[in-house]
MARKEVO-810605 format. One record per residue (C-alpha): residue number from 1; residue in one letter; chain; y, z, x negated. Coordinates in steps of 0.2 Angstrom, whole numbers, padded with zeros to 4 digits. Layout:
MARKEVO-810605
<fipa NUM, 'a', 'A', <Y, Z, X>>;
...
This chain:
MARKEVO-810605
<fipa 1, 'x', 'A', <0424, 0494, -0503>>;
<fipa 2, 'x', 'A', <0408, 0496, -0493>>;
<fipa 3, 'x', 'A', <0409, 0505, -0477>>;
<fipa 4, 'x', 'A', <0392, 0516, -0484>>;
<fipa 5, 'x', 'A', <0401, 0519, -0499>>;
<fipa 6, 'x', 'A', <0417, 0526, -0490>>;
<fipa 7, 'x', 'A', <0405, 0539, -0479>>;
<fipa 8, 'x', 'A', <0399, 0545, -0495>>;
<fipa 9, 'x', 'A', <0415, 0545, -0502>>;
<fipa 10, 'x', 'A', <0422, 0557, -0487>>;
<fipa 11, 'x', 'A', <0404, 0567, -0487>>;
<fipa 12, 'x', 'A', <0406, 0571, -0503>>;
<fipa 13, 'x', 'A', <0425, 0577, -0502>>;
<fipa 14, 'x', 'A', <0421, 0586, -0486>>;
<fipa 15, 'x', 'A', <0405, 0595, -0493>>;
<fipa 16, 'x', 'A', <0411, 0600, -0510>>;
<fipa 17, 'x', 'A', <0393, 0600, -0516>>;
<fipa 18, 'x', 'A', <0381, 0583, -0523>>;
<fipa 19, 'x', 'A', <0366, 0592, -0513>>;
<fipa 20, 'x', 'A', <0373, 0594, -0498>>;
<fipa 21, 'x', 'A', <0384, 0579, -0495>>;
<fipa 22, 'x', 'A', <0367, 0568, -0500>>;
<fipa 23, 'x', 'A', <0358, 0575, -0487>>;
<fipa 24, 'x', 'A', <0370, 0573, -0475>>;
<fipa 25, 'x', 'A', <0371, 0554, -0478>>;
<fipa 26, 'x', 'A', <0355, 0555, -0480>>;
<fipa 27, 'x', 'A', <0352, 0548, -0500>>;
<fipa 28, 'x', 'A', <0344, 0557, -0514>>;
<fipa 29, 'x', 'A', <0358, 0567, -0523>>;
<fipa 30, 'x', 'A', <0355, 0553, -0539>>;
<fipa 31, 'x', 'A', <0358, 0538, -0529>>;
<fipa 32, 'x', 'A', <0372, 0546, -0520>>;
<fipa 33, 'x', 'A', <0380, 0550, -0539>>;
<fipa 34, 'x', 'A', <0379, 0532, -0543>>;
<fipa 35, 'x', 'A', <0388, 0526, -0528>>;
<fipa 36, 'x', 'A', <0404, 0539, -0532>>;
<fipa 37, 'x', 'A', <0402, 0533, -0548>>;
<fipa 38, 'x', 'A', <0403, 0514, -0542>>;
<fipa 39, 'x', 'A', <0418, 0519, -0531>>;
<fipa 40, 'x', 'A', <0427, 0528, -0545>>;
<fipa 41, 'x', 'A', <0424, 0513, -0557>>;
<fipa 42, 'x', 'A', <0432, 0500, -0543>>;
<fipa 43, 'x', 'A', <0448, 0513, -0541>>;
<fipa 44, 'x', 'A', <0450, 0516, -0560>>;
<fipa 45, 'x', 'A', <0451, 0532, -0557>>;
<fipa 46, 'x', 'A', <0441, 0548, -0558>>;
<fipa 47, 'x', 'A', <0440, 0555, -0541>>;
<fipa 48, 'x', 'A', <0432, 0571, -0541>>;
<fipa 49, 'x', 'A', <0430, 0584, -0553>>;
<fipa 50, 'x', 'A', <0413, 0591, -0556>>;
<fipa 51, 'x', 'A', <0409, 0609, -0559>>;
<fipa 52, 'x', 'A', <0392, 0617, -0560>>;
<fipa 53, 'x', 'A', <0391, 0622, -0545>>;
<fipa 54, 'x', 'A', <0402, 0611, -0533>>;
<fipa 55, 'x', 'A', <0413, 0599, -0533>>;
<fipa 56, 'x', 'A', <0432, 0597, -0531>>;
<fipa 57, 'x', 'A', <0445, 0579, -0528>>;
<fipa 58, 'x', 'A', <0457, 0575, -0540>>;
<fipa 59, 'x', 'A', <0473, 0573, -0534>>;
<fipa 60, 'x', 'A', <0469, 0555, -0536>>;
<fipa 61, 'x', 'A', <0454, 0561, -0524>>;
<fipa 62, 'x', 'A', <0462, 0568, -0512>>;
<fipa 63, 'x', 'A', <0475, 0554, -0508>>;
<fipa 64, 'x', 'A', <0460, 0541, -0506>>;
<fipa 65, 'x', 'A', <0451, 0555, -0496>>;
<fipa 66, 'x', 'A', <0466, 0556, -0484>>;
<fipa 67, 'x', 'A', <0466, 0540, -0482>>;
<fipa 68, 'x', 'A', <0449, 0536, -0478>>;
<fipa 69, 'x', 'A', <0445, 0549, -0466>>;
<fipa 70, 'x', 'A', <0463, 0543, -0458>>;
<fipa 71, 'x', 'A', <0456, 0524, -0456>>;
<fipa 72, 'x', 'A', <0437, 0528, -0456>>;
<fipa 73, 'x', 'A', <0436, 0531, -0436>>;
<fipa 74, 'x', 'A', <0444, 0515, -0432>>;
<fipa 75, 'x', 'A', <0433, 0506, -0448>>;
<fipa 76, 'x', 'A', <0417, 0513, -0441>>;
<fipa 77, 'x', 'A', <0423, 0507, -0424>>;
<fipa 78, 'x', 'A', <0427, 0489, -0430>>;
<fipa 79, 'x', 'A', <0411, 0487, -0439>>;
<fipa 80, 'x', 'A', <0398, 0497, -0431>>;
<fipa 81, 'x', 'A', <0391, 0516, -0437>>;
<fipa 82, 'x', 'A', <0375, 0507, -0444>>;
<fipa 83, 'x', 'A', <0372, 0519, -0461>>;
C-alpha cells in the first residue's frame, strides 16, 4: 500500500467525516473516495461504513486503522513525510 493512501486511510478513520478528512490531506472529497475505495478493494474488505452524515470503521476498519496509526510514525520516518 502506498504511504498516501495509508494517511488517508488514518484521515479518514480519525475524522469520521469525507469533507473533513479530504481537506486535511488536502484532496477533493471525490478523489479521496476513490483512494478508500482502492484501499478497500486491495484488503477485500469493506472498511468503513458510510452514513449520511459521517463515517464510522468496520470492525475490519478498526483493526487496519490500529495498525496503521501504530506503524505510520516509524513508516513516515523511513520514507519521508512528502504527501
Amino acid at each position: 500500500m502506498e504511504l498516501k493512501r495509508l494517511r488517508h486511510l488514518i484521515a479518514l478513520a480519525d475524522e469520521r467525516n469525507f469533507i473533513r478528512a479530504a481537506q486535511r490531506v488536502h484532496l477533493s472529497q471525490s478523489a479521496l473516495s476513490r483512494s478508500i475505495q482502492a484501499a478497500e478493494n486491495e484488503f477485500g474488505v469493506r472498511l468503513f461504513d458510510r452514513g449520511t452524515t459521517d463515517v464510522s470503521t468496520t470492525r475490519a476498519g478498526e483493526q487496519k486503522h490500529g495498525e496503521h496509526t501504530h506503524d505510520a510514525p516509524r513508516l513516515v520516518q523511513c520514507v519521508g513525510s512528502s504527501p
